[in-house]
C-alpha positions as CSV (number, residue, x, y, z in Angstrom):
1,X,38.9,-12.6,16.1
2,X,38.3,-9.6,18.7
3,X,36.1,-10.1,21.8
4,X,33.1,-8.9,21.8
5,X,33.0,-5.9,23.7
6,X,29.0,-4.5,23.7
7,X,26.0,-5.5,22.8
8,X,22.6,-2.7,23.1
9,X,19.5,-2.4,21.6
10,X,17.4,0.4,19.5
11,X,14.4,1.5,21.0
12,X,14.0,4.4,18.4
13,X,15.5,6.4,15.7
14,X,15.4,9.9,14.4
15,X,17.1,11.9,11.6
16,X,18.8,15.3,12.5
17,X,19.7,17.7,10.2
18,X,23.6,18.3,11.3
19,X,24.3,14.5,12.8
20,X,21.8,12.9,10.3
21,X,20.7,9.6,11.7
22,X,20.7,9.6,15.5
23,X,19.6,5.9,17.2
24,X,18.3,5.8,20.8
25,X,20.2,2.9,22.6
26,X,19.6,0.9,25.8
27,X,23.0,-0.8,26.6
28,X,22.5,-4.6,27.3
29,X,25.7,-5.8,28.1
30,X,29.2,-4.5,28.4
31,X,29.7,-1.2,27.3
32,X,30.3,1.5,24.6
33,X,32.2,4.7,23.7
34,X,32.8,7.1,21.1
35,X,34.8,5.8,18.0
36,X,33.6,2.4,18.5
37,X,33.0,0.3,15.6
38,X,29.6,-1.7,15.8
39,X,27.7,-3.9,13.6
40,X,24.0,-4.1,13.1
41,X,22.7,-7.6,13.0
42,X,19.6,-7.7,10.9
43,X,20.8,-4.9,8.7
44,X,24.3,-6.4,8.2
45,X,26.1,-3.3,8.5
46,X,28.8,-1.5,10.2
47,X,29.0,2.0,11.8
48,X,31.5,3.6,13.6
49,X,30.0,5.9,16.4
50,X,31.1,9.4,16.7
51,X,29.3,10.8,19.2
52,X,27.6,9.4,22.6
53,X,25.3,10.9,25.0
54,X,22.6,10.4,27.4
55,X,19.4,11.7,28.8
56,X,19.3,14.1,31.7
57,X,16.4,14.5,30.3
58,X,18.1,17.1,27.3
59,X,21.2,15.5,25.5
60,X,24.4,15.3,27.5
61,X,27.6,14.2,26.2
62,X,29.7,11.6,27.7
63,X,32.6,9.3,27.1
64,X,31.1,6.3,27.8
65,X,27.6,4.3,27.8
66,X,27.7,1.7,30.7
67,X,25.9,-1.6,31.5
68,X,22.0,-0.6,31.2
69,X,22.0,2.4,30.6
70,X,19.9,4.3,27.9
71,X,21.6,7.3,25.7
72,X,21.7,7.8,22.1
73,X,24.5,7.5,20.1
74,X,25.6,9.4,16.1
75,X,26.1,7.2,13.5
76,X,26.7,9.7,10.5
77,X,24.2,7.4,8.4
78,X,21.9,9.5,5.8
79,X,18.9,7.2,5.9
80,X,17.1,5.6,9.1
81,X,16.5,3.0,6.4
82,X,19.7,1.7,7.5
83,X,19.7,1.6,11.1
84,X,16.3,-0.1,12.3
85,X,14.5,0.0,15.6
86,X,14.8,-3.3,17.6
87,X,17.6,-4.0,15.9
88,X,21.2,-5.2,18.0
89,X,24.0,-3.3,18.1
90,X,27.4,-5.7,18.6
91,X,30.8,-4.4,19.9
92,X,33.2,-4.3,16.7
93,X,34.3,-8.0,16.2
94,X,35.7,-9.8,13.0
95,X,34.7,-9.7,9.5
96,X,34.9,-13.5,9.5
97,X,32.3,-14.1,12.1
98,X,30.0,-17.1,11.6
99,X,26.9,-15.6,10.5
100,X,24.5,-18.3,13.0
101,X,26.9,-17.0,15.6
102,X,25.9,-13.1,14.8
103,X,22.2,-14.1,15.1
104,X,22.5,-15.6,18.3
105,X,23.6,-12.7,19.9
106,X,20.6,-10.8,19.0
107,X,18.1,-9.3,21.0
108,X,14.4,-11.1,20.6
109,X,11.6,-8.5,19.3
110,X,13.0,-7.4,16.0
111,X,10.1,-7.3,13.3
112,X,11.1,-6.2,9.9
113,X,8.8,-3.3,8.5
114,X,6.4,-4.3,6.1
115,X,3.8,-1.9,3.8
116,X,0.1,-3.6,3.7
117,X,-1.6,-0.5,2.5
118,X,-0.7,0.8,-0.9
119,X,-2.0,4.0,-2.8
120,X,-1.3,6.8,-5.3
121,X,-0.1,10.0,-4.8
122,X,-0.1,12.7,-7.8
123,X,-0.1,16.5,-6.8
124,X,-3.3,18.4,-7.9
125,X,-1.0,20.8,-10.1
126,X,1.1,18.6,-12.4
127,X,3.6,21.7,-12.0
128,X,4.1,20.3,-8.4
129,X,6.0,16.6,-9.3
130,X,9.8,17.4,-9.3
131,X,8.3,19.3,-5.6
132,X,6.6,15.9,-4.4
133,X,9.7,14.1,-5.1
134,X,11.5,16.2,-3.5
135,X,9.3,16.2,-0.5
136,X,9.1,12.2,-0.4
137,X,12.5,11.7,-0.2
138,X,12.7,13.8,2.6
139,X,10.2,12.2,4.8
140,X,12.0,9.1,3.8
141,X,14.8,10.2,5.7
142,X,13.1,10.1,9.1
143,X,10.4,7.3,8.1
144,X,11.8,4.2,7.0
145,X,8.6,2.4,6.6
146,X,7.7,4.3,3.5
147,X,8.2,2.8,0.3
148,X,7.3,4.8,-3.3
149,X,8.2,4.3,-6.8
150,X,7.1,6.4,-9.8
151,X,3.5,5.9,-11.4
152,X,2.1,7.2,-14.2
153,X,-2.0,7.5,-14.9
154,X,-3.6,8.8,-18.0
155,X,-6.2,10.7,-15.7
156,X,-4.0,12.1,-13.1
157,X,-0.7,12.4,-14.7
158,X,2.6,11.3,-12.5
159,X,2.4,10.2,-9.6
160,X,4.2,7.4,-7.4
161,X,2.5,4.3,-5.8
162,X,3.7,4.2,-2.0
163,X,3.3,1.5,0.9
164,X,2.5,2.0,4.1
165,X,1.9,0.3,7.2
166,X,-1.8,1.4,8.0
167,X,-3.9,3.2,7.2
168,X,-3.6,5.9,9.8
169,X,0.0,5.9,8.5
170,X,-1.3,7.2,5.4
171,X,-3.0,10.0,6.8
172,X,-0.3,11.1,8.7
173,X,2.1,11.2,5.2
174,X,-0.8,13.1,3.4
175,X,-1.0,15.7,6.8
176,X,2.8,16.5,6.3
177,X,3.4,16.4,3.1
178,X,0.3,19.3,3.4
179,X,1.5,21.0,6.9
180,X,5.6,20.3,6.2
181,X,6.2,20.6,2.3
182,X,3.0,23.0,1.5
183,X,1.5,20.4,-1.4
184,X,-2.0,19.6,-1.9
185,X,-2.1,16.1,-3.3
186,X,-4.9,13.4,-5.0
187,X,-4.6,9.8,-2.6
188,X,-6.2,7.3,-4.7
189,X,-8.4,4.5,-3.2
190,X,-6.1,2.7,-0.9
191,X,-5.1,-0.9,-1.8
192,X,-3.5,-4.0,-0.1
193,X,-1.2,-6.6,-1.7
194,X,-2.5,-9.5,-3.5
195,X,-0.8,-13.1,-4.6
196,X,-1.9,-13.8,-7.7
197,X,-1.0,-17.2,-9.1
198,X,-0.6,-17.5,-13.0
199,X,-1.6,-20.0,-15.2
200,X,1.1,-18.9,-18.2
201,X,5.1,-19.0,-16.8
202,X,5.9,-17.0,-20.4
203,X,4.7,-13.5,-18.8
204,X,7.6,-11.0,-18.4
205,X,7.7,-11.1,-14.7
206,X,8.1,-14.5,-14.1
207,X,10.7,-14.9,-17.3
208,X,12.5,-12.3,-15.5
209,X,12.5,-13.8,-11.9
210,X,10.8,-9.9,-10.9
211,X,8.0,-12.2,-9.4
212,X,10.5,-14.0,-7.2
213,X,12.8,-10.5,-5.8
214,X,9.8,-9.1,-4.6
215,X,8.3,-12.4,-3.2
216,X,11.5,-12.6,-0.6
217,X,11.3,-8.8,-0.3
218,X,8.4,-8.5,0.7
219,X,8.5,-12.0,3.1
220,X,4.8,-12.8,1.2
221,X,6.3,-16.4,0.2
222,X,5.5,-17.4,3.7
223,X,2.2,-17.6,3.1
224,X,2.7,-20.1,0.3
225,X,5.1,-22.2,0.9
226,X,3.3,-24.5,3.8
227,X,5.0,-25.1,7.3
228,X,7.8,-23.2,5.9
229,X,10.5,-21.8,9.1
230,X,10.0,-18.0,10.0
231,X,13.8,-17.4,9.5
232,X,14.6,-19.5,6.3
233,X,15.8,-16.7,4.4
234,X,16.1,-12.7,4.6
235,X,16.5,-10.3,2.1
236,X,19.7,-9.1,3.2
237,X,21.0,-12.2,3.3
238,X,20.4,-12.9,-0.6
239,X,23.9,-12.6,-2.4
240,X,24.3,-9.2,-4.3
241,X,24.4,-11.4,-7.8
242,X,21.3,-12.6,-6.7
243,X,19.6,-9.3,-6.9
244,X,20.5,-8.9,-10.6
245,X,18.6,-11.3,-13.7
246,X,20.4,-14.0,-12.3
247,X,19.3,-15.9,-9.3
248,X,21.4,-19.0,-9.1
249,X,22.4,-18.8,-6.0
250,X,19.0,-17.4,-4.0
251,X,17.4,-20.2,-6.2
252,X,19.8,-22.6,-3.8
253,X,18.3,-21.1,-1.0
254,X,14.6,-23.2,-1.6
255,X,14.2,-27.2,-2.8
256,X,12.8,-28.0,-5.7
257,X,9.3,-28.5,-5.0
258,X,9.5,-25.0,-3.2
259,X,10.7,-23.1,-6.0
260,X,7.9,-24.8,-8.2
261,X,5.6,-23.1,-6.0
262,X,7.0,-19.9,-5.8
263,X,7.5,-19.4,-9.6
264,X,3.8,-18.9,-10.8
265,X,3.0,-16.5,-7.8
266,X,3.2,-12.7,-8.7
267,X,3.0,-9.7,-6.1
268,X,0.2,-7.5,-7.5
269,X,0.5,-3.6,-5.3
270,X,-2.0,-1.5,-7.5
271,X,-5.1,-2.9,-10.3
272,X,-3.0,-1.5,-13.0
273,X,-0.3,-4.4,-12.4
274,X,-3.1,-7.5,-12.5
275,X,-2.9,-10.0,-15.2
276,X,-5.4,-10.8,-17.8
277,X,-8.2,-12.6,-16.5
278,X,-7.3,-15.9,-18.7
279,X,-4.3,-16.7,-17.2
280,X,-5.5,-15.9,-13.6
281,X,-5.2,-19.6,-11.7
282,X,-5.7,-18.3,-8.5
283,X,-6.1,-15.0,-6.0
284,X,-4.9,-14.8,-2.2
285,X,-5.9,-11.8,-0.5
286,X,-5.1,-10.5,3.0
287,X,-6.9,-11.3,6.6
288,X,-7.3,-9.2,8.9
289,X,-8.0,-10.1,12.8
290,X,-10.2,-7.5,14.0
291,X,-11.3,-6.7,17.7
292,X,-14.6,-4.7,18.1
293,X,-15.6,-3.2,21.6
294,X,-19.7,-1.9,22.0
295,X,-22.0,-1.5,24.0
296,X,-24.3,-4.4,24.1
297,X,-27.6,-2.2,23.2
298,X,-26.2,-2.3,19.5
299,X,-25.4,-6.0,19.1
300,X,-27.4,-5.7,16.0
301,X,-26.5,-3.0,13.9
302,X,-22.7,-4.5,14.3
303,X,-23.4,-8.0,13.3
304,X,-25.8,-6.5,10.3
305,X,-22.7,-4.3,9.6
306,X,-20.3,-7.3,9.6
307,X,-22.7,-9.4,7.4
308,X,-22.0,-6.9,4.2
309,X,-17.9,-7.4,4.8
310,X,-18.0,-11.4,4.8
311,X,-17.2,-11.7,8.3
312,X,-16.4,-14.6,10.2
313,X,-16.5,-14.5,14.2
314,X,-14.4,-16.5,16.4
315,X,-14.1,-15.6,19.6
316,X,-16.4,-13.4,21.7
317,X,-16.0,-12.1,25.5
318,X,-17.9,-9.7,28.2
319,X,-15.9,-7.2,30.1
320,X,-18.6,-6.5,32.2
321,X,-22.6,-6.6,31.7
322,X,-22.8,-3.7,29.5
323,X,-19.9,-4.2,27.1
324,X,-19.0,-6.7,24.4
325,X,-15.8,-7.5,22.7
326,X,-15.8,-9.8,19.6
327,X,-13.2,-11.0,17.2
328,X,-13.9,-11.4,13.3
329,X,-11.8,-12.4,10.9
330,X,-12.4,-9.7,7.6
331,X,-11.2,-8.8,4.4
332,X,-8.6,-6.1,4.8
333,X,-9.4,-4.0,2.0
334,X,-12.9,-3.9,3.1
335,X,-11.7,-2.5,6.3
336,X,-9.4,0.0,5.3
337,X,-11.9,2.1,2.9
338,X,-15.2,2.9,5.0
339,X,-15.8,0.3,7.6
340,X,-14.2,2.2,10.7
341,X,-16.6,4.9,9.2
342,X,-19.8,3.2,9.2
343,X,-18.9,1.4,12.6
344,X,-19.2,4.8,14.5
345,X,-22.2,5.5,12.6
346,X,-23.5,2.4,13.5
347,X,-22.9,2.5,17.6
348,X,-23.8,6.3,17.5
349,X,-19.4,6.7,18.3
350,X,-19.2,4.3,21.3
351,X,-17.5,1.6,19.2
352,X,-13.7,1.3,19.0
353,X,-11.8,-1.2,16.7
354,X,-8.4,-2.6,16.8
355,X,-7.2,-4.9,13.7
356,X,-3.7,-6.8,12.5
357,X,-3.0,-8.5,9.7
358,X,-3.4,-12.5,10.1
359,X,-2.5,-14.4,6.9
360,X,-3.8,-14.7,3.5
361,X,-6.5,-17.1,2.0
362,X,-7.5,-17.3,-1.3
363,X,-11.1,-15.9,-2.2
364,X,-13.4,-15.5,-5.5
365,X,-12.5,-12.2,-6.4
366,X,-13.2,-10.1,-9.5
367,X,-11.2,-7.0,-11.5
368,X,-13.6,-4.3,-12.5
369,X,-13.0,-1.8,-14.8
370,X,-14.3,1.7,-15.6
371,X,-14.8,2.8,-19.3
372,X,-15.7,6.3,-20.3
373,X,-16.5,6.9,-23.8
374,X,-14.8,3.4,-24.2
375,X,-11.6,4.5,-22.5
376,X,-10.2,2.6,-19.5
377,X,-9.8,4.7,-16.3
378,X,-6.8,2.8,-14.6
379,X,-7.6,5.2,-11.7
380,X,-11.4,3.5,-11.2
381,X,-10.2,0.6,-11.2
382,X,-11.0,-1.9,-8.8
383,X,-10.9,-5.7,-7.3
384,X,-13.7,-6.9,-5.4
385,X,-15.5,-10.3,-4.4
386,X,-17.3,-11.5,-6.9
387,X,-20.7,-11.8,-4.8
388,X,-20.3,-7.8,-4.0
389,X,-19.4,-6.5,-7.9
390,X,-23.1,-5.6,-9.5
391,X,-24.3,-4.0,-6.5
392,X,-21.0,-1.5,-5.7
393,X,-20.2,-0.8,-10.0
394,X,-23.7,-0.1,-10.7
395,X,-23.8,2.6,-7.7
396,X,-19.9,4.0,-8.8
397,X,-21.8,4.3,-13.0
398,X,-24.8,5.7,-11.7
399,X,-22.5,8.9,-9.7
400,X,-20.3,9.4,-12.5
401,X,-23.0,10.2,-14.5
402,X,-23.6,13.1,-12.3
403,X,-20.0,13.9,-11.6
404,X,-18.7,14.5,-15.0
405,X,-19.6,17.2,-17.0
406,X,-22.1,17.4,-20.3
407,X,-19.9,17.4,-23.7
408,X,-21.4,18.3,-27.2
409,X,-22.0,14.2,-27.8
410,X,-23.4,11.3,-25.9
411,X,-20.5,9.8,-23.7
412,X,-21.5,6.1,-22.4
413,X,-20.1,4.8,-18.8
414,X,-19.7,1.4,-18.6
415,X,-18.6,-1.1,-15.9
416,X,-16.7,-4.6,-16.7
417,X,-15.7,-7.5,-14.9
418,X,-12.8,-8.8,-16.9
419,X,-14.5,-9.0,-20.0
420,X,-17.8,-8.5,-19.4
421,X,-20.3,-5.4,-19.0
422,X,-22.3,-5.2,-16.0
423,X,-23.6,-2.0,-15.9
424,X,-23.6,1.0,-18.2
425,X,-25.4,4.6,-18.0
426,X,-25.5,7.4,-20.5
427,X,-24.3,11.0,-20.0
428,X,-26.3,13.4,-22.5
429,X,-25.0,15.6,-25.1
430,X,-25.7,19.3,-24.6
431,X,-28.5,20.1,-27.8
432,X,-28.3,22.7,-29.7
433,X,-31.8,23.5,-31.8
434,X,-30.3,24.2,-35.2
435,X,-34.0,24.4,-36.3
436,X,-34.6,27.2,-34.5
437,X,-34.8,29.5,-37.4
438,X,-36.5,27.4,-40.0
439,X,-39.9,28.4,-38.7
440,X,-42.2,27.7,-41.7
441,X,-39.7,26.4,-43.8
442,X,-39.9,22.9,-45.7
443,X,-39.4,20.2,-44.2
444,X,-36.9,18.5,-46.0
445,X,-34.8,21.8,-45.0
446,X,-35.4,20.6,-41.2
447,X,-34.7,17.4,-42.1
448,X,-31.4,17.9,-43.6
449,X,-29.9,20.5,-41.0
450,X,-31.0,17.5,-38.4
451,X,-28.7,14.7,-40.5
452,X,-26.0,17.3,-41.0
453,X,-25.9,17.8,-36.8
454,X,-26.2,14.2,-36.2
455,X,-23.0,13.4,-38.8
456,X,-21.2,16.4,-37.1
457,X,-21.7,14.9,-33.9
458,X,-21.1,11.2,-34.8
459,X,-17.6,12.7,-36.3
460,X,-16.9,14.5,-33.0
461,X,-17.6,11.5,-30.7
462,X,-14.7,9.3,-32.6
463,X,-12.1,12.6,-33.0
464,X,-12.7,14.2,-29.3
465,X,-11.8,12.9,-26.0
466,X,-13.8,13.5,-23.0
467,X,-12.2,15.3,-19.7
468,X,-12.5,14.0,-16.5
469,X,-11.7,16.9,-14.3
470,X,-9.3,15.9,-11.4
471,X,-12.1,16.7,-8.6
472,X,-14.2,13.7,-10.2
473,X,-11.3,11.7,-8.3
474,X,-11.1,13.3,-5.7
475,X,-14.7,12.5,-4.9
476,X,-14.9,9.2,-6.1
477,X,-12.1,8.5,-3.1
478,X,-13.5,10.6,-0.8
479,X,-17.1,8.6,-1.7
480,X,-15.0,4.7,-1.2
């Protein structure tokens, strides 16, 4: 076994376009040089380096990176996926290193990247997919965080369901993908992650062991297995087999009372991927610690604001005798649609807000669904608590009965919670007075030109479908 010759860490990472991945270094111990083979801890990966250089401030090349120093170094890898910030670089030692003794040469701070907020994208011209694809796996190069896979919605056509860290993350995707790539795309209502525990173990997920993959993916079985260590397992560290329909030996990697925990627990990303409501045991659904600053002159407005997001304060401090900052504990997916919106309103714009995820607690929440003309809208979909649903579906029916457009028939809204209709509204048909000329005529000739249109139309309502044009979404979001 070699010696171990360097050890530095990644402070940042970008993606050229001739050198491809290029990782900003800040030299620990030892040294490095061109042609040196290192290996990345947390990824578990090896790279030789081509190039080095350092900062003068513009890139200088050099032979050699010494003892503290900060340069960048080439590591000829197409993705940044692969080489992480805060991750350790190690001097090129042997393939039969101890893996505990690998971890203990790491440097302290590494957080792996993790998506809370999740949402649709689907380009306004359906002509414009093979482009957005295009354009996402791009930005992917340079932006390891993000995370998309393909979606497909009856209203909006395809799309993919991304993850990403914030939600001023997302708005920076949605400015380049506009500024960068030249497409105008639909975001869907954002959404966070929920656990949902399952009553039935016969569904396809869990038969598959899909449930489980994404549970040690995503690090969410943390929050359910209880006083369970930090670093029991990692992704990477699952065998290869174990990625595949047979999990024999990541199964070894939890007891038995763990795994009987895990097993009913499904990862739910978007509404369309929740279970039916009968074999629903149980809903977790993401904390959020959130610090608010204000003036003390609007005390009130923010608790009465923080009353309709089921708050809960903890801790609350002056920073001098006109300014207040409190702690809450609140619902993330309250937070990240209009709360940071209403907040400014609220303190006329001297309020500012800072908020992390905490953990995840279970809470009575509720799937509503949209129906028009007695047609699901996946894309309306929602989950909410339970206490919240009348008030919030009856508002969404009542402006989609403005939004969409008069047809020839009568086309009902309706709202559900699982399987029951809370609210409904009616959108009128468009009349046509097919009377108009049977001034002085019989009446039984009025009559019967009347039953004739009604038939007609009963006929029409069970052949047509109705259209939803696409801005209807867009104003739906833009109104969440």
């Amino acid at each position: 076994m070699q010696s171990l010759t360097s050890r530095s860490l990644i402070f940042d990472c970008v993606y050229d376009t001739y050198k491809w991945v290029v990782a900003y270094i800040k030299v620990v111990e030892w040294s490095l040089k061109a042609w040196d083979q290192l290996y990345l801890i947390h990824t578990d990966k090896y790279v030789d380096i081509t190039e080095v250089w350092h900062f003068t401030p513009e890139y200088k090349a050099d032979k050699t990176i010494s003892h503290w120093q900060i340069g960048y170094v080439v590591t000829w890898e197409k993705s940044v996926r692969n080489v992480q910030i805060w991750d350790t670089f190690i001097g090129w030692i042997s393939r039969n290193f101890d893996i505990t003794a690998k971890k203990k040469l790491a440097i302290p701070g590494f957080k792996r990247v993790k998506p809370y907020v999740y949402a649709g994208i689907y380009p306004i011209d359906t002509n414009d997919y093979d482009k957005l694809k295009d354009s996402l796996e791009k930005l992917s190069l340079n932006d390891s965080s993000i995370e998309y896979e393909m979606e497909d919605s009856k209203a909006l056509g395809f799309g993919f369901r991304c993850g990403f860290l914030w939600m001023l993350h997302m708005d920076i995707i949605k400015e380049r993908l506009a500024r960068e790539y030249n497409i105008e795309t639909i975001f869907t209502i954002p959404t966070v992650v929920y656990l949902v525990k399952s009553k039935l173990l016969t569904i396809p997920q869990i038969k598959s062991w899909n449930n489980i993959q994404n549970l040690i993916k995503t690090w969410f079985y943390k929050y359910i297995l209880p006083n369970v260590l930090l670093d029991k397992v990692e992704w990477n560290e699952i065998p290869q087999s174990g990625r595949g329909a047979e999990w024999n030996e990541a199964e070894d990697l939890f007891s038995i009372e763990e795994k009987e925990q895990l097993t009913p627990r499904i990862v739910v990303r978007s509404w369309v991927d929740m279970i039916d409501y009968s074999m629903i045991d149980s809903i977790l659904e993401p904390i959020a610690n959130v610090e608010i600053v204000w003036p003390q002159e609007y005390a009130w407005n923010i608790m009465s604001l923080c009353q309709e997001y089921r708050w809960k304060i903890w801790k609350m401090d002056y920073i001098d005798e006109t300014r207040v900052v409190r702690h809450y504990q609140l619902p993330m997916w309250e937070i990240i649609i209009d709360f940071y919106d209403r907040l400014k309103s609220a303190t006329k714009g001297y309020a500012t807000m800072n908020y992390e995820f905490k953990n995840y607690q279970e809470a009575d929440l509720v799937k509503l669904d949209i129906f028009i003309n007695n047609e699901k809208v996946e894309a309306l979909s929602r989950i909410v608590h339970k206490d919240n649903a009348y008030y919030k579906w009856k508002e969404a029916v009542e402006r989609l009965k403005v939004l969409i457009p008069k047809h020839l028939f009568v086309i009902p809204i309706q709202a559900w919670i699982w399987n029951k209709m809370i609210a409904r509204e009616n959108i009128s048909a468009i009349r046509k007075d097919v009377i108009a000329k049977c001034y002085g005529w019989d009446i039984t000739r009025k009559r019967k030109l009347l039953e004739r249109q009604k038939e007609w139309k009963k006929k029409m309502k069970a052949i047509w479908s109705v259209n939803v044009p696409s801005d209807v979404f867009i104003k739906m979001v833009a109104r969440w």
